[in-house]
N, C-alpha and C positions, 0 to 999 in steps of 0.2 A: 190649836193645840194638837199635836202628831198623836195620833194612837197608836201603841205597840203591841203588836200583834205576836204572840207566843209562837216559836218554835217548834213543831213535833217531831220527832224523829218515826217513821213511816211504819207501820207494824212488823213488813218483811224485811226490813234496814234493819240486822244485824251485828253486833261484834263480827261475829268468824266470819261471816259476810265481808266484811270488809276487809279482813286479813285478807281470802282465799281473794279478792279480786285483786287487790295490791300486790299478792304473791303473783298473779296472772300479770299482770303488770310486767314486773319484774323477768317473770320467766322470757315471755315476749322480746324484753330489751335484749337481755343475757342474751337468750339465742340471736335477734339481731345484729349484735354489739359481736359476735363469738363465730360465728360461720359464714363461710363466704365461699362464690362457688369460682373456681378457675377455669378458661376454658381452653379449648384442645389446643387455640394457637396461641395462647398465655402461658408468660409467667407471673407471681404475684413475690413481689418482695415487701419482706416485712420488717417494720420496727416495731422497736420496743424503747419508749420513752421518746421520741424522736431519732434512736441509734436503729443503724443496720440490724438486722435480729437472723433472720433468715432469706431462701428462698424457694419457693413452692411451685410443683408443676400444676400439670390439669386434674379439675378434680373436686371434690368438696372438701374442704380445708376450714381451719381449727385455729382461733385466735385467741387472744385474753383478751377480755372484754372491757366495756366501757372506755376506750380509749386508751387503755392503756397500750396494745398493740394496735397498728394501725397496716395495712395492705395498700399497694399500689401493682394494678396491672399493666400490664405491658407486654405488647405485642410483639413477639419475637419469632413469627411464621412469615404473616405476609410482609412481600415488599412493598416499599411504601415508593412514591414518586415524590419528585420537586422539579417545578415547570420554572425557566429561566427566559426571559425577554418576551415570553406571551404567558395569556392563563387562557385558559377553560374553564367556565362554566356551565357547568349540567344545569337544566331548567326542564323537567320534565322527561320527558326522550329526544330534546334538542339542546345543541351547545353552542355557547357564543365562546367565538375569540375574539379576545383583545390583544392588542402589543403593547408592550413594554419597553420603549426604545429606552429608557435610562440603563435596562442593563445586556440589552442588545448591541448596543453603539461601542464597536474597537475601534483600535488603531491598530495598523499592522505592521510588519514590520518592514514594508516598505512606504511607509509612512501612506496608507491609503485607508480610507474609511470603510469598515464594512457593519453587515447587521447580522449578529448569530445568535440563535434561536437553539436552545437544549435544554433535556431533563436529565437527571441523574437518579437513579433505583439504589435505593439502598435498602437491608435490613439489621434489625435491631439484635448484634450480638451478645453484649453482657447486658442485662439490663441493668446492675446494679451501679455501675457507670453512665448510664443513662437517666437515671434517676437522682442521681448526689453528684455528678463532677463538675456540670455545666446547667448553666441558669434557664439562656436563652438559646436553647437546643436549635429551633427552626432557622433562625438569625443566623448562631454558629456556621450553620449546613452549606446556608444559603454566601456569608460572607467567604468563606473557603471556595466553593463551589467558582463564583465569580471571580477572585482572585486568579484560581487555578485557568480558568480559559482565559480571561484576560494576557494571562501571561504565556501562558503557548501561542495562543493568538499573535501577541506583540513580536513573536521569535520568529514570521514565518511570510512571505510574501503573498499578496490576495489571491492569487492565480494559483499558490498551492495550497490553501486552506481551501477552495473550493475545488480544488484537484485530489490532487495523489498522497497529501499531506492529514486528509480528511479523517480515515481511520485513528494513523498515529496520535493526532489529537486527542481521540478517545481514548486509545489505548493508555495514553501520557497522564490522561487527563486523571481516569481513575488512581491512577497507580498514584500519584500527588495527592489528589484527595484521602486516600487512605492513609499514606506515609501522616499527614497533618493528623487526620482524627484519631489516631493511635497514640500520637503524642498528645493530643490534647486530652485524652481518655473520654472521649465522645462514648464511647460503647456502641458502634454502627460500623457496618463494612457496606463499601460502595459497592454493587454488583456491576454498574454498567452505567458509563456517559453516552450518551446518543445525540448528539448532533441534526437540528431539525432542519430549516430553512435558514442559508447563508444567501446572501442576497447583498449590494451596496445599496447604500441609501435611496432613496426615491428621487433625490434632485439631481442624482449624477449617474441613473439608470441607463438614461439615452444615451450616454458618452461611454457609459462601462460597453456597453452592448457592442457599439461601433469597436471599443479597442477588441474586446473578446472574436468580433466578426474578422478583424483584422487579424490576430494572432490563429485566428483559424486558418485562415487563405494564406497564413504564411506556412505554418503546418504541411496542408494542403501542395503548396510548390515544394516545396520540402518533398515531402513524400514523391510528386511526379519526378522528381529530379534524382530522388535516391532510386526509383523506378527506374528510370533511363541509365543512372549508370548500371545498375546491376545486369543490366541488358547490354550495355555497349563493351563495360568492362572484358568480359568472360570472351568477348567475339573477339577484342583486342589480343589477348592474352594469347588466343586461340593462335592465331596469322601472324602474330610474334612468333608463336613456337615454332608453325610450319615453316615460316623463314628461317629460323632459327638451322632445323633440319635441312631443311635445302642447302643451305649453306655449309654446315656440313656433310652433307653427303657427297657436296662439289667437293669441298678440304680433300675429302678421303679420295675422291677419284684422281683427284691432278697428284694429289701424294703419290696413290699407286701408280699414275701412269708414268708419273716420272721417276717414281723407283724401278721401275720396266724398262725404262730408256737407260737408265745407267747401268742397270745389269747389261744389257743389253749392249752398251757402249763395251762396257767394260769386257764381254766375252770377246769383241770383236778388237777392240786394244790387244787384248792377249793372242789370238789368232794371226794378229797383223805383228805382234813382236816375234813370234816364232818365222814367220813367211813373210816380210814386206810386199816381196814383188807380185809374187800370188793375192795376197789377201786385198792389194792393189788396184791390180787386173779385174780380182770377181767385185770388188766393187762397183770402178767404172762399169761394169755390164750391168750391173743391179741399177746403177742410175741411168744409165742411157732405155733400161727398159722399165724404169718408172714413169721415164720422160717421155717416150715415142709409143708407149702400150697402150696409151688409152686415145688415142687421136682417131678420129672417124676416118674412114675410106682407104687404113694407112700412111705410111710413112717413108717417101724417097729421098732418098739421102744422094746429094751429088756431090762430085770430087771439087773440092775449088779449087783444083790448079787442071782442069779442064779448059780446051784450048779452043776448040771450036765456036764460030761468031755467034752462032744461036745455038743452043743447045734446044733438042726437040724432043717430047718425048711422044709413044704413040698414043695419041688422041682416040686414034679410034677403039681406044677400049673404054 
């Protein structure tokens, strides 16, 4: 058979004792339930019954309590990062990489495979679209995010995704990312795509290399060749023109000389119509001493109707 054993209530165990603890109680929650602190790169939005109510900067802030309002923080200072075809993992003060070829692996659009590696920086501008418009925020970021270079990617040939098309990508990239998350009221702005390690796959390294060593050496003769003409052009150019001028300056001399011969004719036409028999006569003499002026040792003219069997002249001069 149980024995029962009476209850005492303890000498110092109180009525008001037990109010004023219960009040302590209470105060405790109240204050719990009612103040919350924000901090410098926070905002804290708040409801009321589960609806939008306000929102609060940094600071120590003032709720209705017991659940009735309720506070959600959110980070609207720093930029946050999202890593694409590889992670980091921090361990300590050392990091492992892993790849992620499922969202590394394109197509391009010259139908060749490559592997692109990016992050994208974003920070949180409304927070109260961040908080009520979308479910799965990370997912959202991340399927946009892949979408968007997938599809620049698809637009563009291998050799200029890792060339001169590289920037653009980024620049394109952002600016597509934003346009979506605006429409979709994400409450985030993209600061910055960055573009890590683009690379072709591992099984068709050896062959990328060879064509890229090739398109180099083709480059390469390219360049000695535009080299050569820019050197041979200019000398061309050069000894064109000097013929050019030669050529001319003969035009102009046979012009003039034979504009001097006609004048020339033409004075002596005129002289010879006034004077036939004169201007006749000093002719003959101008040619007979064109013709016999320049002969060495002089010039003896004999009569041909001279009669004599030998004709002799004196020798001993």
């Amino acid at each position: 058979m149980s024995k029962i054993i009476p209850f005492r209530v303890p000498k110092f165990f109180k009525p008001a004792t037990a109010v004023l603890a219960v009040a302590a109680i209470l105060a405790v929650i109240l204050a719990g339930t009612s103040f919350f602190i924000v901090d410098q790169a926070e905002e804290a939005v708040i409801t009321r019954f589960g609806k939008y109510h306000a929102t609060e900067g940094p600071g120590l802030r003032f709720k209705l309590p017991f659940g009735i309002d309720r506070h959600y923080l959110v980070n609207v200072k720093n930029v946050q990062t999202e890593q694409f075809g590889f992670r980091t993992l921090q361990s300590g003060i050392s990091a492992t990489y892993t790849s992620q070829s499922s969202e590394s692996t394109m197509l391009t659009g010259d139908l060749n495979i490559i592997e692109v590696e990016w992050i994208i920086q974003y920070r949180i501008t409304d927070p109260v679209a961040w908080i009520f418009n979308v479910n799965e925020k990370e997912r959202t970021i991340r399927d946009v995010s892949r979408s968007a270079i997938n599809m620049l990617v698809g637009d563009r040939a291998i050799m200029d995704i890792m060339g001169p098309e590289r920037s653009a990508i980024e620049s394109e990239g952002a600016l597509f990312m934003n346009d979506t998350f605006r429409r979709i009221g994400l409450g985030i702005d993209v600061i910055a795509v960055k573009l890590q390690n683009i690379d072709p796959p591992a099984g068709v390294q050896e062959a990328f290399d060879d064509v890229n060593k090739a398109e180099q050496d083709m480059n390469r003769l390219i360049n000695e060749g535009q080299q050569s003409y820019n050197a041979e052009i200019p000398r061309a150019r050069g000894e064109r023109e000097q013929v050019i001028q030669e050529a001319q300056g003969y035009a102009a001399e046979r012009v003039n000389r034979a504009s001097g011969d006609v004048a020339r004719f033409n004075a002596v036409y005129d002289e010879y119509r006034r004077a036939p028999e004169v201007t006749r006569q000093r002719l003959y003499y101008e040619m007979v001493e064109d013709v016999f002026g320049g002969a060495e040792g002089g010039t003896v003219i004999i009569d041909r109707d001279f009669d004599n069997f030998l004709p002799l002249r004196n020798l001993g001069q």
